[in-house]
N, C-alpha and C positions, 0 to 999 in steps of 0.2 A: 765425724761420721755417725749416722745414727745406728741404732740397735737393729731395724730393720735391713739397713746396706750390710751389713757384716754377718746377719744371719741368712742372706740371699747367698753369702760368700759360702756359707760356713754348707749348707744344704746343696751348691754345686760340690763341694767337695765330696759329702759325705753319698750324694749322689753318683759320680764317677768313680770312685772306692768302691761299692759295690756292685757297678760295672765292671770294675778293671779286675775283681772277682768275678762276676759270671763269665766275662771271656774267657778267662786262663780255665776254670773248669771246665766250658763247653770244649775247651781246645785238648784239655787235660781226656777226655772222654773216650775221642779218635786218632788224635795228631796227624789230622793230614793234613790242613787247611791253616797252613801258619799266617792268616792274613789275620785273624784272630789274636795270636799271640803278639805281633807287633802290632797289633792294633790296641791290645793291652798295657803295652806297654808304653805307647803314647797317652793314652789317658791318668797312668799311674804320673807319669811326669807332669802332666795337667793338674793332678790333682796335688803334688806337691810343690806347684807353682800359688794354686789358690790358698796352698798353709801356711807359707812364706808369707804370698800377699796378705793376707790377713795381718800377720805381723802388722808387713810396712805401713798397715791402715793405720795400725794405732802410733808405729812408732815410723816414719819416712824417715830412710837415709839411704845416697845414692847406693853402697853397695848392696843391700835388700832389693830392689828398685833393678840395678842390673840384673842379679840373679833370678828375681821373678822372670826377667826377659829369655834368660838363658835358660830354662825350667819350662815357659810356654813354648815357642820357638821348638824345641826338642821335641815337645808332645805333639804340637802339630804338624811337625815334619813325619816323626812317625806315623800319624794318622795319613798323610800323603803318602808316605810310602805303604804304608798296608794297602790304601786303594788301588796304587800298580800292584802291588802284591797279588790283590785280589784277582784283579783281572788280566796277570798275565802268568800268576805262577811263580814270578820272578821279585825278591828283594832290591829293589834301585838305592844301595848304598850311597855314589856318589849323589844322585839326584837328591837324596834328602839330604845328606851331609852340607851339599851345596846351598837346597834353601833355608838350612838352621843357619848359617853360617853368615849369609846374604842378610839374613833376617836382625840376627844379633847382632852383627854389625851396623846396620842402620838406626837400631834403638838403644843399644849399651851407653855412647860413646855419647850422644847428647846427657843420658840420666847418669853419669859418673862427670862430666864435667860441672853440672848443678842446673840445667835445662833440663827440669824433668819433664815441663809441660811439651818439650821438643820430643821428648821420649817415648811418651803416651801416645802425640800424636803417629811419630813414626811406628808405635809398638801395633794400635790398632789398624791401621794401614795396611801393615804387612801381616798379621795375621788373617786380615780380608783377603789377602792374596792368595795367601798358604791353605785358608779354607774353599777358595774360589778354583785353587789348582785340583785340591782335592775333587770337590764335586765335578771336574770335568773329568777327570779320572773315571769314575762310575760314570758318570753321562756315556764317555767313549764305548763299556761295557755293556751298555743299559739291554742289547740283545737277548741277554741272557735268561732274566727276568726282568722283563719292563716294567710291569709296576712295583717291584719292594725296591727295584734299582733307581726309578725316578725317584720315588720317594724319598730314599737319600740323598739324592742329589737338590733336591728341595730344603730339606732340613741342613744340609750343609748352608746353600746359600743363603739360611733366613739367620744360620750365626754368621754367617760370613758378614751382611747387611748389619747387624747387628753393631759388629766390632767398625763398621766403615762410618756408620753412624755416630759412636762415640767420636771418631778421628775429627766427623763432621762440628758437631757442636764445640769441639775443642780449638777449632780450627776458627772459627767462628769467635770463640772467645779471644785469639789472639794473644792467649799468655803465655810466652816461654818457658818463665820460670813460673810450679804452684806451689812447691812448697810443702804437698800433701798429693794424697791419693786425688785422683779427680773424686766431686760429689754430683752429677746430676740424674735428670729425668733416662737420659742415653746408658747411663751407665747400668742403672737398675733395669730398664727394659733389656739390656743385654745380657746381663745377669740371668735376667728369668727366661728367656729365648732358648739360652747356650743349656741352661736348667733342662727343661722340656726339650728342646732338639737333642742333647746327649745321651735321654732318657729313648728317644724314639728310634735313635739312630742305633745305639746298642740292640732293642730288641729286631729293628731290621735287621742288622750283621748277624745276630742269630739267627733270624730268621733263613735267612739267604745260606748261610752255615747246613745248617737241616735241607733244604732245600737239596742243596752241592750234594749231602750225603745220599740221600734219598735216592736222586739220578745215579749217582756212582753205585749204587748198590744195587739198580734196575741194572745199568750195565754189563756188572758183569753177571750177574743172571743171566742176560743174555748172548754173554761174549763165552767163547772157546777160549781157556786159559792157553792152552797153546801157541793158538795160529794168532790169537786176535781177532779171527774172526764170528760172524755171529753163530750162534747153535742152532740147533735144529729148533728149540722152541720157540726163538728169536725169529728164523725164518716162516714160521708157521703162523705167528702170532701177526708177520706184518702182512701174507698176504694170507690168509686163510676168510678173513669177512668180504674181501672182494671178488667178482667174477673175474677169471683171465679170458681175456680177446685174442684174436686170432693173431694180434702182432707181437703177444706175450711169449717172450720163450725161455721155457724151462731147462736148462744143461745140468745133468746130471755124471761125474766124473765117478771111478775107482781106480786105486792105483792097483797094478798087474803086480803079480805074486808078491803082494803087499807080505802074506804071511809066510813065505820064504823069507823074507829079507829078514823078517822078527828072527825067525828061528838060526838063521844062519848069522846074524851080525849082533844079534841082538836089539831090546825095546830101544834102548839109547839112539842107534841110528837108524831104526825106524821113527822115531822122533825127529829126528834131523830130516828123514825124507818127507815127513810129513808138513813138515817148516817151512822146506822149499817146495813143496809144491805151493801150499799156501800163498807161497810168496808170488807166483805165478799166476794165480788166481786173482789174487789180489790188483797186483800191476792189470792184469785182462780189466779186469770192474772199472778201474782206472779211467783206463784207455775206452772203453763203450761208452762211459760216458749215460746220461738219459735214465739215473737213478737207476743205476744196474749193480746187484743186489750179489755179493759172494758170500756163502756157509760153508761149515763143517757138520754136515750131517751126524758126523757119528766113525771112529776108527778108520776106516781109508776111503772114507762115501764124502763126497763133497758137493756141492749146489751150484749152482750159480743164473740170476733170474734179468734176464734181460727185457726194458720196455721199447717198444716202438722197433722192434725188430722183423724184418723180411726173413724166411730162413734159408737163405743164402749165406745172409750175415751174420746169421746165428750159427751157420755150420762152421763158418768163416771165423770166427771167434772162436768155436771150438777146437776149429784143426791147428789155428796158430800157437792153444795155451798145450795142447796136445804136442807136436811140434817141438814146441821151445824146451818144454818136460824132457822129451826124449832126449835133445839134445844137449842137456845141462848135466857138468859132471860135478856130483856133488860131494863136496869133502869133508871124510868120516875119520878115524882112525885108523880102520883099515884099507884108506887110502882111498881115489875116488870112486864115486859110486854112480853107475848110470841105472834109471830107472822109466819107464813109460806110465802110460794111464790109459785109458778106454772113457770115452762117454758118450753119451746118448740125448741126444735134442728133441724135443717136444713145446708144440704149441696150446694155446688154449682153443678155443673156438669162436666164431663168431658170437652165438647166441650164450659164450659164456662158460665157464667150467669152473669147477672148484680147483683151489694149486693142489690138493690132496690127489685128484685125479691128474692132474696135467705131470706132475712127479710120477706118479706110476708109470703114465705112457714115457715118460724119459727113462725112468729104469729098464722100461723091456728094450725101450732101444740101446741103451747102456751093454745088456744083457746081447743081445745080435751082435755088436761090436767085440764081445766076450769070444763068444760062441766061433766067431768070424778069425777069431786069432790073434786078439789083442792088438793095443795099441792104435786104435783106432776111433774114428768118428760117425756114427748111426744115427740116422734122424727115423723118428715114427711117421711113416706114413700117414698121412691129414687129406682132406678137401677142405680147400680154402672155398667160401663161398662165396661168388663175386655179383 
């Protein structure tokens, strides 16, 4: 082997070593996104597959030769399963266990019997596979961010190519037994590939990492820790730059003696009422259908912004999440609790309205429903113009 194949080796290594450090830091920072941490922890095995193999470079013997197998295998099922990881939240134990295992077993068992060149070929082979499954993994996901997600899945398949390559020219060669590490042109161009694509591929997962945090922390700025629903800034923010039209309609809710219930039961199961109504609200949005929009305004004030609505079936939506409220008995400590709401329906205009103003005219109807004796549904008077 010359000086230059075993320092391509020695520079993958020392190259995924301080990946499989940046990972476990960047992970180390949040801990929320453990595709990171087993994604670290596959390239730590990668990397002490290449310290091994080095060994076997200078010194071949099958069980060096197995263990390298059992070392890579491990790393890249890990990287396989960090990619479900990634894209579903979920650790696929058996799925990886199954393809280390599939893996190892089709490469161990020629290089311990003294077929190493059966071994190499079966080793590059299947780690084409295991990096080819991977990349479909992120391909499945790619929605999320299309371009840092293709990008990976590009860089997977050009080591995947890589390692099928070596299998190629070995296959090609025809020898069972070599007696030595393979030496050619495949293997160093694999080398320097897997070099470069672990190096690209690390700062994508960071990247995508940041990314993930960024969204989550827009989130929940914009989310009610409570209900889950969105806040009032959230709601303001999505329609505030556009004009609402005349099929736009704004429902405006508050719950009736909201602050009796505080005072008599206490905040705990005013919380709890405020959960279920939410929950009410939420199923309504649901069910409308046509990108229809539920908030929590603020303490017992709540939203809800329907598109492409007649107000028939704006009132009609309102009376049934009204309705169902009334009729939900909700269970507190001190045993069940029935409670109502009031709200008030409003449109935009033909020629356009800001939501700031279309919110108000739902509030005084809101306030008419109040006024009328709660528990009821009030729409503001409009001219639709036809």
């Amino acid at each position: 082997m010359t000086l230059d194949y075993n320092s391509l080796l020695l520079a993958l290594g020392i190259s995924g070593g301080c990946l499989a450090i940046t990972l476990v830091m960047s992970w180390g920072l949040s801990r929320t996104e453990m595709f990171l941490l087993t994604w670290a922890s596959g390239v730590v095995m990668i990397v002490a597959y290449v310290a091994i193999y080095i060994v076997y470079v200078d010194a071949p013997h099958p069980m060096l030769g197995a263990l390298c197998y059992v070392l890579l295998f491990a790393g890249l099922s890990a990287l396989l399963g960090a990619a479900r990881q990634y894209r579903s939240g979920h650790f696929p134990r058996r799925t990886v266990m199954l393809a280390g295992a599939i893996a190892i077993g089709l490469s161990a068992p020629p290089m311990l019997a003294g077929y190493d060149g059966l071994g190499f070929i079966c080793e590059n082979l299947a780690a084409a596979v295991l990096l080819s499954l991977t990349a479909r993994e992120y391909w499945k996901g790619r929605a999320e961010a299309p371009g840092p997600i293709v990008s990976l899945v590009v860089l997977y398949a050009v080591i995947a190519f890589g390692f099928a390559l070596c299998a190629g020219v070995l296959i090609l060669d025809g020898k069972l037994v070599l007696g030595a590490a393979p030496q050619n042109w495949a293997e160093d161009l694999s080398i320097a590939t897997s070099i470069a694509g672990m190096t690209g591929i690390g700062a994508l997962s960071l990247a995508l990492n940041h990314w993930r945090a960024a969204g989550r922390h827009k989130r929940e700025a914009q989310t009610d820790p409570m209900t889950g629903l969105l806040n009032r800034r959230a709601l303001f923010d999505r329609y505030s730059r556009t004009p609402m039209r005349q099929f736009t309609a704004v429902i405006a809710f508050d719950l009736d003696e909201f602050k009796a219930i505080n005072d008599r039961y206490g905040h705990a199961v005013g919380d709890i009422v405020i959960g279920a109504f939410a929950g009410e609200l939420s199923a309504a949005a649901a069910r409308a259908g046509n990108g229809a929009c539920a908030a929590r305004l603020g303490g017992e004030e709540f939203a809800l912004v329907l598109q492409r609505s007649l107000p028939q079936q704006a009132e009609q939506v309102a009376e049934t999440i009204r309705a169902n409220f009334a009729a939900r008995e909700i269970p507190t400590d001190w045993g069940p609790l029935a409670c109502t709401v009031s709200a008030g329906v409003a449109f935009g205009a033909e020629e356009g309205m800001s939501f700031e103003a279309v919110l108000r005219l739902a509030d005084k109807a809101l306030y008419t429903s109040k006024r009328g004796g709660r528990n009821r549904v009030s729409r503001q008077a409009i001219r639709l113009v036809v």
